[in-house]
N, C-alpha and C positions, 0 to 999 in steps of 0.2 A: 454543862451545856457549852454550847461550840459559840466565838463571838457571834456568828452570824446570827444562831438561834437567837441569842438576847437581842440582838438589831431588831429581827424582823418582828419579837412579841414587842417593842418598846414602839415599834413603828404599828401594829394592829394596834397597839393600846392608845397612843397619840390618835389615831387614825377616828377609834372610836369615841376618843372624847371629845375631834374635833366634829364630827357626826352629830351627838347628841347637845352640842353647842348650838349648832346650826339651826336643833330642830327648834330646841328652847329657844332662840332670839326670833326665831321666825313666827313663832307661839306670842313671844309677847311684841312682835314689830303689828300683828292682827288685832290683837287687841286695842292695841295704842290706836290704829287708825279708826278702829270701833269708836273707844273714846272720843279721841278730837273730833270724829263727825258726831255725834251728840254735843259732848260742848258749843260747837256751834250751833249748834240749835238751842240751846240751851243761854250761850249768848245771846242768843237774838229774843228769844221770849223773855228774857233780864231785862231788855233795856226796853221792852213795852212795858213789862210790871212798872220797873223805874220810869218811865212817862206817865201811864197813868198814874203812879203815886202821885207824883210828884204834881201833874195838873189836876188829879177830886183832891187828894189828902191837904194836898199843902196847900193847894188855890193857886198855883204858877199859869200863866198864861201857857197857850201853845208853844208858842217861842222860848217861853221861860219854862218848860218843860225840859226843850228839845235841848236845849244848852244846858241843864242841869245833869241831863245825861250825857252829853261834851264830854263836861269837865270833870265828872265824876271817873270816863272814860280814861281821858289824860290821865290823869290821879293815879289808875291803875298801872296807864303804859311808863310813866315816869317810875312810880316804887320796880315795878318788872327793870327798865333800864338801869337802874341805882343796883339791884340786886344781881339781875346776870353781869353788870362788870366787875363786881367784886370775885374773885378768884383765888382761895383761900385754899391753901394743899391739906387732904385729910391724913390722919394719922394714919394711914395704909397705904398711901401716897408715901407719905417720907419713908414710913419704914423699907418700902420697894424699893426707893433711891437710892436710901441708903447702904442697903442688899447689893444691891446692882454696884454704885461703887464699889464696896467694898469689896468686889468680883472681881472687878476691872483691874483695882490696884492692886490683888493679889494673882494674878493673872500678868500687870506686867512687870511683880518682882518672879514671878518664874521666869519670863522669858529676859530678864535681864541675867537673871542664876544660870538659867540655861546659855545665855552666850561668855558668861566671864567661866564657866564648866570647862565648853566647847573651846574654848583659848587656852586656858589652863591645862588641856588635856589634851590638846589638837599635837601635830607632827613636829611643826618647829617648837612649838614649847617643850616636848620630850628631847631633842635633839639638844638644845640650849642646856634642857637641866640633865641631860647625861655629858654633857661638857662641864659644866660646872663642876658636877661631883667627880668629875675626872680629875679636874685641876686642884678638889679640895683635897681630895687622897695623894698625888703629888707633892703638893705642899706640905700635906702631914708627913708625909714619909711612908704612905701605903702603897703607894702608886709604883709601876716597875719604873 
């Protein structure tokens, strides 16, 4: 196969897996929205259960209802606050990183090989080392 060939099947194949991404996140971005509008509804008939628990079952006033649902509220938004700022890297998270480094730094000892190559190998450096070896045959006595 010709480069081009491998290009253009690497680029239908990318093309079609970013396709079939698109359709799956869009699949579950519907879903999701499904969800959260029922959770809220679902919220909201929670905290009348919890009211009337809380004013027949336990005998709370209205007020002492209303605020036991408050605080029970808080409760949740604080543990939610305590929990989303903890940001803890998963194991497929480091490995990636590490991946990825390990890319980068071997990526920029190519391009450090490839410039001490290109100097090494470049015009004046051929020039210099056929002088050199001109002047070590001289000195040997090979030299005319």
């Amino acid at each position: 196969m010709r480069i081009g060939e491998i290009g253009k099947t690497i680029i239908e194949g990318e093309l079609t897996l970013r396709k079939l991404m698109a359709i799956r996140l869009g699949r579950q971005a519907a879903f999701l929205v499904v969800a959260a509008i029922f959770a809220f509804f679902a919220v909201i008939s929670g905290h009348g259960l919890l009211w009337a628990f809380c004013y027949q079952t336990l005998g709370f006033s209205a007020l002492g209802s209303a605020a036991a649902v408050f605080g029970a509220d808080l409760v949740v938004v604080i543990m939610g606050l305590v929990m989303g700022r903890r940001s803890y890297m998963t194991p497929e998270e480091i490995r990636v990183r590490f991946a990825r480094e390990h890319a980068l730094n071997e990526l920029r000892q190519t391009v450090a090989l490839s410039a001490v190559a290109t100097t090494v190998a470049g015009p004046l450096t051929r020039h210099t080392g056929r002088a050199i070896w001109n002047l070590f045959k001289v000195m040997t006595g090979r030299g005319k």
